[in-house]
C-alpha positions as CSV (number, residue, x, y, z in Angstrom):
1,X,0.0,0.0,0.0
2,X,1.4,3.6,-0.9
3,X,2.5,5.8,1.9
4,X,0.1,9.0,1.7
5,X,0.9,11.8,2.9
6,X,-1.2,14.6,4.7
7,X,-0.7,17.7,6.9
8,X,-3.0,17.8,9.9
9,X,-2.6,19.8,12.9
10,X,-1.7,18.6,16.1
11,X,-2.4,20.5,19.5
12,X,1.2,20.5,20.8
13,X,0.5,22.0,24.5
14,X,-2.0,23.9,26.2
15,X,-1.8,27.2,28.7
16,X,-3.9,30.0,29.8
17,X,-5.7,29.1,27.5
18,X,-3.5,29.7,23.8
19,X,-2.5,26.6,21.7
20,X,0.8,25.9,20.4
21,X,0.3,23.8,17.0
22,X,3.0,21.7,15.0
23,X,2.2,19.8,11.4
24,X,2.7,16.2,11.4
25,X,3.2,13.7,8.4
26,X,0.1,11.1,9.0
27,X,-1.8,8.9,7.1
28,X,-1.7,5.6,5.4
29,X,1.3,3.0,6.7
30,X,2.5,0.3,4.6
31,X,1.9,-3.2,5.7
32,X,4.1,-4.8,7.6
33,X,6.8,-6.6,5.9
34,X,6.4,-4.3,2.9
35,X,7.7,-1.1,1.4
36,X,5.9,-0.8,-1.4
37,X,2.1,-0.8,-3.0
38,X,2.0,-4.0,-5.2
39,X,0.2,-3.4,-8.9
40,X,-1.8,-6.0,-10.2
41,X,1.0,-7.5,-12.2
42,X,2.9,-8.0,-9.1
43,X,5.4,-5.0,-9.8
44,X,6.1,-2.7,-6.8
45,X,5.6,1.3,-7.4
46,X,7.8,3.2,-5.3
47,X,6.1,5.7,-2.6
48,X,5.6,9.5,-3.6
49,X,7.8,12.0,-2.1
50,X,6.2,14.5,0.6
51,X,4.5,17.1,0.0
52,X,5.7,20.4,0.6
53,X,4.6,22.6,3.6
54,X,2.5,24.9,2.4
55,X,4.6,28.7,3.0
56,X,5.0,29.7,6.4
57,X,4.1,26.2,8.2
58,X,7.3,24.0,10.0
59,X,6.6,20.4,9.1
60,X,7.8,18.4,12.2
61,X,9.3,15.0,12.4
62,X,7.5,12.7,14.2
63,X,9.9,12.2,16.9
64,X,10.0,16.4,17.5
65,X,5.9,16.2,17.8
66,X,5.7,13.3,19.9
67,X,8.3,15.1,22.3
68,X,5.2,17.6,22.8
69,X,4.2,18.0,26.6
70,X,0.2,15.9,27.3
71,X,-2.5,18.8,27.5
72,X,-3.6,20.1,30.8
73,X,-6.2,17.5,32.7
74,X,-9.0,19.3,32.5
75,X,-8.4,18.7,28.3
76,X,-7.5,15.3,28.1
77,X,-9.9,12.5,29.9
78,X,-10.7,9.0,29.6
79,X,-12.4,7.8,27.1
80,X,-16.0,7.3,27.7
81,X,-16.1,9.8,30.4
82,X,-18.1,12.6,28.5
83,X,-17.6,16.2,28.3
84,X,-15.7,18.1,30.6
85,X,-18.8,20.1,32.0
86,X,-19.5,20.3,35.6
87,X,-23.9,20.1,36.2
88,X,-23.1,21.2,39.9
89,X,-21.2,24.2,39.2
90,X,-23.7,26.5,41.3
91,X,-24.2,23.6,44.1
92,X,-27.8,22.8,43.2
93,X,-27.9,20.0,41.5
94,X,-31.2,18.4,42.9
95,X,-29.3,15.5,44.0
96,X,-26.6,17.5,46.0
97,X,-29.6,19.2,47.9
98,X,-30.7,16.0,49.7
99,X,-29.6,13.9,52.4
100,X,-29.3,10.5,50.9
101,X,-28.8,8.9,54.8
102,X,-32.5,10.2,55.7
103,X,-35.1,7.4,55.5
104,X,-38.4,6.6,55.3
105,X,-39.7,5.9,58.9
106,X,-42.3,2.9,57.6
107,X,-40.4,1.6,54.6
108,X,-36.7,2.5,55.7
109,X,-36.7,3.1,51.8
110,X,-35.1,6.1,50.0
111,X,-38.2,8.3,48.7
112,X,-35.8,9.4,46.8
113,X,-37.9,10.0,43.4
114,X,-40.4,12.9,45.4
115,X,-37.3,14.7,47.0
116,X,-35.4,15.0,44.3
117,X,-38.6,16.7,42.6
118,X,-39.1,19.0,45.2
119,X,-35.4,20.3,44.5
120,X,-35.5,20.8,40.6
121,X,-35.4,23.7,38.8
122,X,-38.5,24.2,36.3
123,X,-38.1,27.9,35.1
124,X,-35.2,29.5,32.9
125,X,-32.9,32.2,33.7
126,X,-32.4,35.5,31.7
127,X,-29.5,37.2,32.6
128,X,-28.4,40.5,30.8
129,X,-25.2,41.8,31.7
130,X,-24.9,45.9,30.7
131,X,-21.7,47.5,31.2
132,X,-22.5,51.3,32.1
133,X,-22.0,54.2,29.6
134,X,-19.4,56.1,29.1
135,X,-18.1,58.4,32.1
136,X,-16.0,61.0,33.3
137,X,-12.3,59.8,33.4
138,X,-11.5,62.8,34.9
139,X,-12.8,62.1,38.3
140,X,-11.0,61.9,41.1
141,X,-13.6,60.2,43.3
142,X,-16.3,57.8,42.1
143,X,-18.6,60.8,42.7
144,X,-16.9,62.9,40.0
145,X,-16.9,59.9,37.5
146,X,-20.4,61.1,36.4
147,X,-21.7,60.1,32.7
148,X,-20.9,62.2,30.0
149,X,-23.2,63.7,27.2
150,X,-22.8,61.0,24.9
151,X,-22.7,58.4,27.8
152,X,-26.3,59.7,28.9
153,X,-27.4,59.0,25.3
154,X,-25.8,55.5,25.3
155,X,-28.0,54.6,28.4
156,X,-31.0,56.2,26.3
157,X,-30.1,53.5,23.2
158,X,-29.5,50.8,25.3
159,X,-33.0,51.4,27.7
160,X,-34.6,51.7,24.5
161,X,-33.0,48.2,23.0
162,X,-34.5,46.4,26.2
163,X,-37.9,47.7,25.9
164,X,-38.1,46.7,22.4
165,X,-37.1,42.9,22.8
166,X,-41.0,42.9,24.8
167,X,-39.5,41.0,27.4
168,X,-41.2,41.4,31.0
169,X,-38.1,42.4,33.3
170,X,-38.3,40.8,37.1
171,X,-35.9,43.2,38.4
172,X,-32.6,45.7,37.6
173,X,-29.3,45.3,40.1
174,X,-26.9,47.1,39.6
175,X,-23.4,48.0,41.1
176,X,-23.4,51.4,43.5
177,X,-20.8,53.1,41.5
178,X,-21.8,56.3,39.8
179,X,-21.4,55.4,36.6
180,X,-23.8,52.2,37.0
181,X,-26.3,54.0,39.2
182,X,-27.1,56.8,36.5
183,X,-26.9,54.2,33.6
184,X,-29.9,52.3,35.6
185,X,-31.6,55.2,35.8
186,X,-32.2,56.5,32.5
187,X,-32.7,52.6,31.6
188,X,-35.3,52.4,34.1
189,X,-37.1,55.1,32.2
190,X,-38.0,52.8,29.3
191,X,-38.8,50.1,31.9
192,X,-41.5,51.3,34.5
193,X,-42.5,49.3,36.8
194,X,-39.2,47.8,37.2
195,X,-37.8,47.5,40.7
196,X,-34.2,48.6,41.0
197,X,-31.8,47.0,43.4
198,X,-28.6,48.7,44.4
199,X,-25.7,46.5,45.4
200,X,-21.8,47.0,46.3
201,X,-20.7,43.0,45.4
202,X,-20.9,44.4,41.2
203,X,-18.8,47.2,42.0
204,X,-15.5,47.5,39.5
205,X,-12.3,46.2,40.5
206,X,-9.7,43.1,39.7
207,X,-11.1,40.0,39.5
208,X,-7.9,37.5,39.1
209,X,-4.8,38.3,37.4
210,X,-5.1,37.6,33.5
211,X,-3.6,34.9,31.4
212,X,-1.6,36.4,29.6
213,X,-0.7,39.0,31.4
214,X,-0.5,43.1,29.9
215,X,1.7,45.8,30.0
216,X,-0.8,48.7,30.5
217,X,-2.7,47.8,33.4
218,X,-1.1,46.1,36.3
219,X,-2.7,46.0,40.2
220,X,-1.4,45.2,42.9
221,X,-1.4,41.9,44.0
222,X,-3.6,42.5,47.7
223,X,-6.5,44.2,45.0
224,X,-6.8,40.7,43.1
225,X,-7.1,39.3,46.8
226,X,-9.8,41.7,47.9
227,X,-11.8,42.1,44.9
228,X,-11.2,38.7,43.3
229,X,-12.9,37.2,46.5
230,X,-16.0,40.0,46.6
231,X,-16.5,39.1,42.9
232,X,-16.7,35.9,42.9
233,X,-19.1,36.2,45.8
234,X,-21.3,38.3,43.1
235,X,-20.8,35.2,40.5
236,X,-21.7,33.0,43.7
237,X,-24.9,34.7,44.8
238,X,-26.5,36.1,41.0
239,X,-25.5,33.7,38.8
240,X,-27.4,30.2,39.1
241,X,-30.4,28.3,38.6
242,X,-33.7,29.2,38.9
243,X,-34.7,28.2,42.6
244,X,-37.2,25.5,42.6
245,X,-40.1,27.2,43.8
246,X,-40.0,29.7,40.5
247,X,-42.7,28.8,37.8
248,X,-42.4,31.1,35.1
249,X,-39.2,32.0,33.4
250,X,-37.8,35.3,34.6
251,X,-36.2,37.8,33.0
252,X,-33.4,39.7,34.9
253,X,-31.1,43.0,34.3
254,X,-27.3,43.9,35.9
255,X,-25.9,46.9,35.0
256,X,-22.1,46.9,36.3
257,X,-18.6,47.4,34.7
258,X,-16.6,45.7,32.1
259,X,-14.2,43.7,34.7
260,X,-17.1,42.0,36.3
261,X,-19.4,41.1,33.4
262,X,-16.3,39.2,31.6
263,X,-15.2,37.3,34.6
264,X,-18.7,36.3,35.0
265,X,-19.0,34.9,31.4
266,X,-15.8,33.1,31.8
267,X,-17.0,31.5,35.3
268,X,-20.5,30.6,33.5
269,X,-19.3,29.1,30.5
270,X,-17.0,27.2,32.9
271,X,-14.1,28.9,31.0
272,X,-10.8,29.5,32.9
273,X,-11.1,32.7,34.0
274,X,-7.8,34.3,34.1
275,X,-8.7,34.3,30.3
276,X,-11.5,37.5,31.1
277,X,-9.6,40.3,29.8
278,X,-8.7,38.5,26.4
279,X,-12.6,39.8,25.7
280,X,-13.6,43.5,25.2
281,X,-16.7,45.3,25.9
282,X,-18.2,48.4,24.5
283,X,-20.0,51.1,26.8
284,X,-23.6,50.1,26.9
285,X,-23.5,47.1,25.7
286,X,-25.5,44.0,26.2
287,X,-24.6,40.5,27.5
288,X,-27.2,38.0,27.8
289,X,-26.8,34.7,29.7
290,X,-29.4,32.0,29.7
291,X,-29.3,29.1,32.5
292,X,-31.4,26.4,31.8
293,X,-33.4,24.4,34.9
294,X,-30.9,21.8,34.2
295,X,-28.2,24.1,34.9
296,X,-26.6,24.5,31.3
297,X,-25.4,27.9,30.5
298,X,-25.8,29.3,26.9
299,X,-24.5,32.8,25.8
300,X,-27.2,34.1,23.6
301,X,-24.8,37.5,22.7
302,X,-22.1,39.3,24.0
303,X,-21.2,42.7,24.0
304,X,-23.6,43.9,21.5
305,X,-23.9,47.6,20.7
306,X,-25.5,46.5,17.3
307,X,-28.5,49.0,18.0
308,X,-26.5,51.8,18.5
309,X,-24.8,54.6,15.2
310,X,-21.2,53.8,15.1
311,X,-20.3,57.2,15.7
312,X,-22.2,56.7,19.5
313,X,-20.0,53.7,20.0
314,X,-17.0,54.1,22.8
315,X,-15.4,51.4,25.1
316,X,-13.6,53.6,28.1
Protein backbone atom coordinates (compact mmCIF):
# COMPACT_ATOMS: atom_id res chain seq x y z
CA UNK A 1 0.00 0.00 0.00
CA UNK A 2 1.40 3.56 -0.88
CA UNK A 3 2.46 5.76 1.92
CA UNK A 4 0.10 9.02 1.67
CA UNK A 5 0.93 11.83 2.87
CA UNK A 6 -1.24 14.60 4.73
CA UNK A 7 -0.72 17.67 6.86
CA UNK A 8 -2.96 17.77 9.89
CA UNK A 9 -2.63 19.78 12.93
CA UNK A 10 -1.69 18.58 16.09
CA UNK A 11 -2.40 20.54 19.47
CA UNK A 12 1.16 20.52 20.77
CA UNK A 13 0.54 22.02 24.49
CA UNK A 14 -2.03 23.86 26.21
CA UNK A 15 -1.81 27.25 28.69
CA UNK A 16 -3.85 29.96 29.83
CA UNK A 17 -5.70 29.11 27.51
CA UNK A 18 -3.45 29.73 23.83
CA UNK A 19 -2.53 26.64 21.74
CA UNK A 20 0.83 25.88 20.37
CA UNK A 21 0.33 23.82 16.98
CA UNK A 22 2.99 21.73 15.04
CA UNK A 23 2.17 19.83 11.42
CA UNK A 24 2.73 16.18 11.44
CA UNK A 25 3.17 13.71 8.40
CA UNK A 26 0.11 11.07 9.01
CA UNK A 27 -1.85 8.92 7.07
CA UNK A 28 -1.72 5.56 5.43
CA UNK A 29 1.29 3.05 6.65
CA UNK A 30 2.53 0.31 4.63
CA UNK A 31 1.86 -3.23 5.73
CA UNK A 32 4.05 -4.84 7.56
CA UNK A 33 6.80 -6.59 5.88
CA UNK A 34 6.42 -4.32 2.94
CA UNK A 35 7.71 -1.14 1.35
CA UNK A 36 5.86 -0.81 -1.36
CA UNK A 37 2.13 -0.84 -2.96
CA UNK A 38 1.98 -3.99 -5.18
CA UNK A 39 0.16 -3.44 -8.89
CA UNK A 40 -1.82 -6.04 -10.23
CA UNK A 41 0.98 -7.49 -12.25
CA UNK A 42 2.88 -8.04 -9.10
CA UNK A 43 5.39 -5.02 -9.76
CA UNK A 44 6.12 -2.74 -6.81
CA UNK A 45 5.60 1.29 -7.38
CA UNK A 46 7.76 3.18 -5.33
CA UNK A 47 6.15 5.72 -2.61
CA UNK A 48 5.59 9.49 -3.61
CA UNK A 49 7.81 12.04 -2.07
CA UNK A 50 6.23 14.53 0.61
CA UNK A 51 4.48 17.09 -0.02
CA UNK A 52 5.67 20.38 0.63
CA UNK A 53 4.55 22.59 3.63
CA UNK A 54 2.49 24.86 2.43
CA UNK A 55 4.58 28.73 3.03
CA UNK A 56 4.99 29.70 6.41
CA UNK A 57 4.11 26.22 8.17
CA UNK A 58 7.25 24.03 9.99
CA UNK A 59 6.60 20.39 9.10
CA UNK A 60 7.85 18.41 12.21
CA UNK A 61 9.29 15.03 12.38
CA UNK A 62 7.51 12.66 14.19
CA UNK A 63 9.87 12.17 16.89
CA UNK A 64 9.99 16.43 17.48
CA UNK A 65 5.95 16.18 17.80
CA UNK A 66 5.69 13.28 19.91
CA UNK A 67 8.27 15.11 22.31
CA UNK A 68 5.20 17.62 22.83
CA UNK A 69 4.16 18.00 26.61
CA UNK A 70 0.22 15.87 27.27
CA UNK A 71 -2.52 18.75 27.47
CA UNK A 72 -3.55 20.08 30.81
CA UNK A 73 -6.18 17.50 32.71
CA UNK A 74 -8.95 19.34 32.47
CA UNK A 75 -8.39 18.71 28.29
CA UNK A 76 -7.50 15.25 28.13
CA UNK A 77 -9.88 12.51 29.93
CA UNK A 78 -10.68 9.02 29.57
CA UNK A 79 -12.38 7.79 27.07
CA UNK A 80 -16.05 7.30 27.66
CA UNK A 81 -16.09 9.83 30.43
CA UNK A 82 -18.13 12.56 28.53
CA UNK A 83 -17.55 16.25 28.31
CA UNK A 84 -15.72 18.09 30.61
CA UNK A 85 -18.78 20.08 31.99
CA UNK A 86 -19.47 20.30 35.58
CA UNK A 87 -23.90 20.14 36.15
CA UNK A 88 -23.14 21.25 39.85
CA UNK A 89 -21.21 24.20 39.16
CA UNK A 90 -23.73 26.47 41.31
CA UNK A 91 -24.22 23.61 44.11
CA UNK A 92 -27.81 22.81 43.19
CA UNK A 93 -27.86 20.01 41.46
CA UNK A 94 -31.16 18.43 42.88
CA UNK A 95 -29.27 15.49 43.98
CA UNK A 96 -26.59 17.54 46.04
CA UNK A 97 -29.59 19.19 47.95
CA UNK A 98 -30.72 16.05 49.70
CA UNK A 99 -29.58 13.88 52.40
CA UNK A 100 -29.26 10.52 50.93
CA UNK A 101 -28.76 8.91 54.85
CA UNK A 102 -32.50 10.18 55.69
CA UNK A 103 -35.11 7.37 55.46
CA UNK A 104 -38.44 6.57 55.31
CA UNK A 105 -39.66 5.87 58.95
CA UNK A 106 -42.28 2.90 57.59
CA UNK A 107 -40.42 1.60 54.57
CA UNK A 108 -36.75 2.52 55.69
CA UNK A 109 -36.67 3.06 51.78
CA UNK A 110 -35.14 6.10 50.00
CA UNK A 111 -38.25 8.28 48.74
CA UNK A 112 -35.77 9.42 46.78
CA UNK A 113 -37.87 10.03 43.43
CA UNK A 114 -40.38 12.87 45.40
CA UNK A 115 -37.32 14.69 46.99
CA UNK A 116 -35.43 15.00 44.34
CA UNK A 117 -38.61 16.66 42.57
CA UNK A 118 -39.14 18.98 45.17
CA UNK A 119 -35.38 20.33 44.54
CA UNK A 120 -35.50 20.76 40.64
CA UNK A 121 -35.43 23.69 38.75
CA UNK A 122 -38.52 24.21 36.32
CA UNK A 123 -38.08 27.92 35.10
CA UNK A 124 -35.25 29.49 32.87
CA UNK A 125 -32.92 32.23 33.71
CA UNK A 126 -32.35 35.50 31.66
CA UNK A 127 -29.52 37.20 32.56
CA UNK A 128 -28.44 40.48 30.80
CA UNK A 129 -25.15 41.85 31.66
CA UNK A 130 -24.85 45.89 30.75
CA UNK A 131 -21.71 47.47 31.15
CA UNK A 132 -22.53 51.33 32.07
CA UNK A 133 -21.98 54.19 29.64
CA UNK A 134 -19.37 56.12 29.12
CA UNK A 135 -18.07 58.43 32.09
CA UNK A 136 -15.96 61.04 33.29
CA UNK A 137 -12.35 59.75 33.38
CA UNK A 138 -11.48 62.79 34.92
CA UNK A 139 -12.77 62.14 38.32
CA UNK A 140 -11.04 61.91 41.12
CA UNK A 141 -13.64 60.19 43.27
CA UNK A 142 -16.26 57.77 42.13
CA UNK A 143 -18.63 60.78 42.74
CA UNK A 144 -16.90 62.95 40.05
CA UNK A 145 -16.87 59.87 37.55
CA UNK A 146 -20.39 61.09 36.35
CA UNK A 147 -21.68 60.06 32.73
CA UNK A 148 -20.87 62.24 30.00
CA UNK A 149 -23.17 63.66 27.19
CA UNK A 150 -22.78 60.99 24.87
CA UNK A 151 -22.75 58.37 27.81
CA UNK A 152 -26.32 59.68 28.87
CA UNK A 153 -27.36 59.00 25.29
CA UNK A 154 -25.81 55.48 25.33
CA UNK A 155 -27.96 54.61 28.43
CA UNK A 156 -31.01 56.22 26.34
CA UNK A 157 -30.06 53.49 23.21
CA UNK A 158 -29.53 50.85 25.34
CA UNK A 159 -33.02 51.42 27.74
CA UNK A 160 -34.57 51.75 24.47
CA UNK A 161 -33.02 48.18 23.01
CA UNK A 162 -34.48 46.42 26.22
CA UNK A 163 -37.88 47.73 25.91
CA UNK A 164 -38.10 46.68 22.40
CA UNK A 165 -37.10 42.94 22.78
CA UNK A 166 -40.98 42.91 24.78
CA UNK A 167 -39.51 41.03 27.42
CA UNK A 168 -41.22 41.42 31.00
CA UNK A 169 -38.09 42.38 33.32
CA UNK A 170 -38.28 40.78 37.09
CA UNK A 171 -35.88 43.22 38.45
CA UNK A 172 -32.55 45.70 37.63
CA UNK A 173 -29.34 45.29 40.07
CA UNK A 174 -26.92 47.14 39.59
CA UNK A 175 -23.39 48.04 41.07
CA UNK A 176 -23.39 51.41 43.51
CA UNK A 177 -20.84 53.07 41.47
CA UNK A 178 -21.78 56.26 39.77
CA UNK A 179 -21.43 55.36 36.63
CA UNK A 180 -23.82 52.16 36.97
CA UNK A 181 -26.28 53.96 39.22
CA UNK A 182 -27.06 56.75 36.47
CA UNK A 183 -26.92 54.23 33.62
CA UNK A 184 -29.90 52.31 35.58
CA UNK A 185 -31.59 55.22 35.83
CA UNK A 186 -32.24 56.51 32.50
CA UNK A 187 -32.65 52.55 31.55
CA UNK A 188 -35.34 52.37 34.06
CA UNK A 189 -37.12 55.08 32.15
CA UNK A 190 -38.03 52.76 29.33
CA UNK A 191 -38.80 50.13 31.93
CA UNK A 192 -41.50 51.26 34.51
CA UNK A 193 -42.51 49.31 36.81
CA UNK A 194 -39.21 47.82 37.17
CA UNK A 195 -37.80 47.51 40.69
CA UNK A 196 -34.21 48.58 41.02
CA UNK A 197 -31.81 47.01 43.36
CA UNK A 198 -28.59 48.72 44.37
CA UNK A 199 -25.75 46.46 45.40
CA UNK A 200 -21.77 47.02 46.26
CA UNK A 201 -20.66 43.01 45.42
CA UNK A 202 -20.93 44.37 41.22
CA UNK A 203 -18.79 47.18 41.95
CA UNK A 204 -15.54 47.49 39.48
CA UNK A 205 -12.33 46.25 40.47
CA UNK A 206 -9.68 43.12 39.67
CA UNK A 207 -11.06 39.95 39.51
CA UNK A 208 -7.93 37.55 39.11
CA UNK A 209 -4.81 38.29 37.44
CA UNK A 210 -5.07 37.55 33.49
CA UNK A 211 -3.62 34.93 31.40
CA UNK A 212 -1.57 36.39 29.57
CA UNK A 213 -0.67 38.96 31.44
CA UNK A 214 -0.54 43.14 29.94
CA UNK A 215 1.73 45.77 30.00
CA UNK A 216 -0.81 48.71 30.47
CA UNK A 217 -2.67 47.77 33.43
CA UNK A 218 -1.07 46.07 36.27
CA UNK A 219 -2.67 45.99 40.23
CA UNK A 220 -1.38 45.17 42.92
CA UNK A 221 -1.41 41.90 43.96
CA UNK A 222 -3.57 42.46 47.71
CA UNK A 223 -6.50 44.19 44.99
CA UNK A 224 -6.76 40.69 43.14
CA UNK A 225 -7.11 39.35 46.76
CA UNK A 226 -9.84 41.68 47.91
CA UNK A 227 -11.78 42.15 44.87
CA UNK A 228 -11.23 38.66 43.31
CA UNK A 229 -12.85 37.19 46.46
CA UNK A 230 -15.98 40.03 46.60
CA UNK A 231 -16.46 39.13 42.88
CA UNK A 232 -16.69 35.95 42.91
CA UNK A 233 -19.11 36.20 45.82
CA UNK A 234 -21.33 38.30 43.10
CA UNK A 235 -20.78 35.24 40.55
CA UNK A 236 -21.70 32.96 43.73
CA UNK A 237 -24.94 34.70 44.82
CA UNK A 238 -26.47 36.12 40.98
CA UNK A 239 -25.54 33.75 38.78
CA UNK A 240 -27.39 30.21 39.11
CA UNK A 241 -30.35 28.26 38.56
CA UNK A 242 -33.68 29.17 38.87
CA UNK A 243 -34.71 28.20 42.57
CA UNK A 244 -37.21 25.54 42.62
CA UNK A 245 -40.12 27.20 43.77
CA UNK A 246 -40.03 29.73 40.51
CA UNK A 247 -42.70 28.80 37.84
CA UNK A 248 -42.43 31.11 35.15
CA UNK A 249 -39.24 31.97 33.39
CA UNK A 250 -37.77 35.30 34.59
CA UNK A 251 -36.22 37.78 32.99
CA UNK A 252 -33.39 39.74 34.92
CA UNK A 253 -31.09 43.00 34.27
CA UNK A 254 -27.31 43.91 35.85
CA UNK A 255 -25.86 46.91 35.04
CA UNK A 256 -22.08 46.91 36.27
CA UNK A 257 -18.64 47.44 34.75
CA UNK A 258 -16.61 45.68 32.11
CA UNK A 259 -14.17 43.69 34.67
CA UNK A 260 -17.11 42.00 36.26
CA UNK A 261 -19.36 41.06 33.36
CA UNK A 262 -16.33 39.20 31.61
CA UNK A 263 -15.19 37.32 34.60
CA UNK A 264 -18.73 36.35 35.02
CA UNK A 265 -19.01 34.94 31.41
CA UNK A 266 -15.75 33.14 31.77
CA UNK A 267 -17.02 31.49 35.31
CA UNK A 268 -20.54 30.57 33.49
CA UNK A 269 -19.28 29.13 30.52
CA UNK A 270 -17.03 27.15 32.89
CA UNK A 271 -14.12 28.91 30.97
CA UNK A 272 -10.76 29.47 32.89
CA UNK A 273 -11.12 32.67 34.02
CA UNK A 274 -7.82 34.26 34.13
CA UNK A 275 -8.74 34.33 30.29
CA UNK A 276 -11.49 37.54 31.05
CA UNK A 277 -9.56 40.30 29.78
CA UNK A 278 -8.73 38.47 26.40
CA UNK A 279 -12.57 39.79 25.66
CA UNK A 280 -13.61 43.52 25.16
CA UNK A 281 -16.72 45.28 25.92
CA UNK A 282 -18.22 48.37 24.53
CA UNK A 283 -20.04 51.10 26.84
CA UNK A 284 -23.60 50.14 26.93
CA UNK A 285 -23.52 47.08 25.69
CA UNK A 286 -25.49 43.96 26.17
CA UNK A 287 -24.62 40.47 27.52
CA UNK A 288 -27.19 38.00 27.79
CA UNK A 289 -26.78 34.69 29.71
CA UNK A 290 -29.42 32.01 29.66
CA UNK A 291 -29.29 29.10 32.55
CA UNK A 292 -31.43 26.41 31.80
CA UNK A 293 -33.43 24.44 34.86
CA UNK A 294 -30.89 21.85 34.18
CA UNK A 295 -28.17 24.05 34.89
CA UNK A 296 -26.59 24.47 31.33
CA UNK A 297 -25.37 27.89 30.47
CA UNK A 298 -25.78 29.33 26.90
CA UNK A 299 -24.53 32.78 25.76
CA UNK A 300 -27.24 34.11 23.65
CA UNK A 301 -24.83 37.47 22.71
CA UNK A 302 -22.13 39.30 23.95
CA UNK A 303 -21.16 42.72 24.00
CA UNK A 304 -23.65 43.95 21.53
CA UNK A 305 -23.94 47.59 20.68
CA UNK A 306 -25.55 46.46 17.29
CA UNK A 307 -28.51 49.01 18.01
CA UNK A 308 -26.50 51.81 18.48
CA UNK A 309 -24.83 54.62 15.20
CA UNK A 310 -21.18 53.78 15.08
CA UNK A 311 -20.31 57.22 15.67
CA UNK A 312 -22.16 56.72 19.46
CA UNK A 313 -20.03 53.69 19.99
CA UNK A 314 -17.05 54.14 22.75
CA UNK A 315 -15.38 51.36 25.08
CA UNK A 316 -13.62 53.60 28.07
Amino acid sequence: MSLRRALALAACGLAGGSVLFSAVAVGKQPARGSDAEQRPGGSAAAAPPASAAPPGLLLLPPAAAASCPPASGWIERPAGTGGYWDNNWDRREPLSLINLKKKNEETGEEELASRLGHCKAKATRHIFLIRHSQYNLDGRADKDRTLTPLGREQAELTGHRLASLGLKFDQIIHSSMTRATETTEIISKHLPGVKTISTDLLREGAPIEPDPPVSHWKPEAVQYYEDGARIEAAFRNFIHRADAKQEEDSYEIFVCHANVIRYIVCRALQFPPEGWLRMSLNNGSITHLVIRPNGRVALRTLGDTGFMPPEKITRT
